[in-house]
N, C-alpha and C positions, 0 to 999 in steps of 0.2 A: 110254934117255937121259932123265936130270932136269934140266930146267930149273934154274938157282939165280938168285937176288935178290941174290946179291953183285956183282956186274959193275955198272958204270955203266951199260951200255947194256945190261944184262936179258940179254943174250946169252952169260953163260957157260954151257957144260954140264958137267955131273958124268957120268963114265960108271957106265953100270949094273954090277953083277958080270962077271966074264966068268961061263962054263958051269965053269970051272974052282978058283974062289972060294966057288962054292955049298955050303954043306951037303948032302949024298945027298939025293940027291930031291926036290929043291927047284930047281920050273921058271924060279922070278923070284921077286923082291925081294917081302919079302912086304909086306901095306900094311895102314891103319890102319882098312879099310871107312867112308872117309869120304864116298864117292861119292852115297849116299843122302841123307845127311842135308846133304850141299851140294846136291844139286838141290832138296830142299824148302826149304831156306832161301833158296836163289836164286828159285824162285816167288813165296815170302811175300814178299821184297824187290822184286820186280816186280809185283806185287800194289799193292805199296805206294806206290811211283813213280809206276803209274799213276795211281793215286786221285788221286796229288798235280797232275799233270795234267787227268782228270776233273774232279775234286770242287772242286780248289786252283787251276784255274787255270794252275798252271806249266805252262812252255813244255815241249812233247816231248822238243825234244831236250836239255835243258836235265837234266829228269827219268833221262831214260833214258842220262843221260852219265854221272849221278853214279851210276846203277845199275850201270854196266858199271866204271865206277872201283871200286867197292867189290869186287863179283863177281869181276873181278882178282887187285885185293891180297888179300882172302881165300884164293883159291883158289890163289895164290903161296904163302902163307903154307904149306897144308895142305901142299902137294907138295912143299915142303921140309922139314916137320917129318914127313912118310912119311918120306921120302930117311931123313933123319938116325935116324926108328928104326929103319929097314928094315939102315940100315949099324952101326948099334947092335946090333940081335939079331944080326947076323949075322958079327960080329966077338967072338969067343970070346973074348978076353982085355979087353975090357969087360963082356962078360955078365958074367963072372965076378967082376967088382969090384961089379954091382950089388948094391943090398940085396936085395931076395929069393936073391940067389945064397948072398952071404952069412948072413943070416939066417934064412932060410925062412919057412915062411910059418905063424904061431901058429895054434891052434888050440885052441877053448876045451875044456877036462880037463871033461870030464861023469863 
């Protein structure tokens, strides 16, 4: 199940494939490998908050609200834009309209 950002109250879910919707051999939705590069940008951002705390004086929790606000809506962001390529790749009669389907992919003539 995915979370969506469309609902007033954050609370709607999207269901995942069933087992029946998949492509052969395909255990789950496949996703964007954003996992890594959200955790280090979530550090450097806490990193950063801190200092504003440390260095600046700002109040903790003050610091660390507006860190976990942003860390949020980002990480909403991300999980919806997987959802949507995950059910993009995986709906054949879209693949198919995209440009690479259609056009393939050039290749420079040496």
């Amino acid at each position: 199940m995915v979370r969506s950002t469309s609902g007033d109250d954050g609370d709607d879910v999207k269901p995942s494939l069933s087992q029946a919707q998949r492509p052969e051999g395909m255990l789950g939705l496949p996703d964007r490998g954003q996992g890594l590069s959200n955790a280090i940008a979530d550090a450097a951002k806490l990193c950063k908050a801190l200092e504003g705390h440390v260095r600046g004086g700002k109040p903790i929790d003050e610091v660390l609200t507006a860190y976990e606000n942003e860390v949020v809506e980002r990480g909403q962001k991300a999980v919806v834009s997987s959802y949507e390529n995950s059910m993009m790749v995986t709906d054949w009669e879209q693949v198919k309209e995209s440009a690479i389907f259609k056009m393939g992919i050039l290749k420079d003539k040496k």
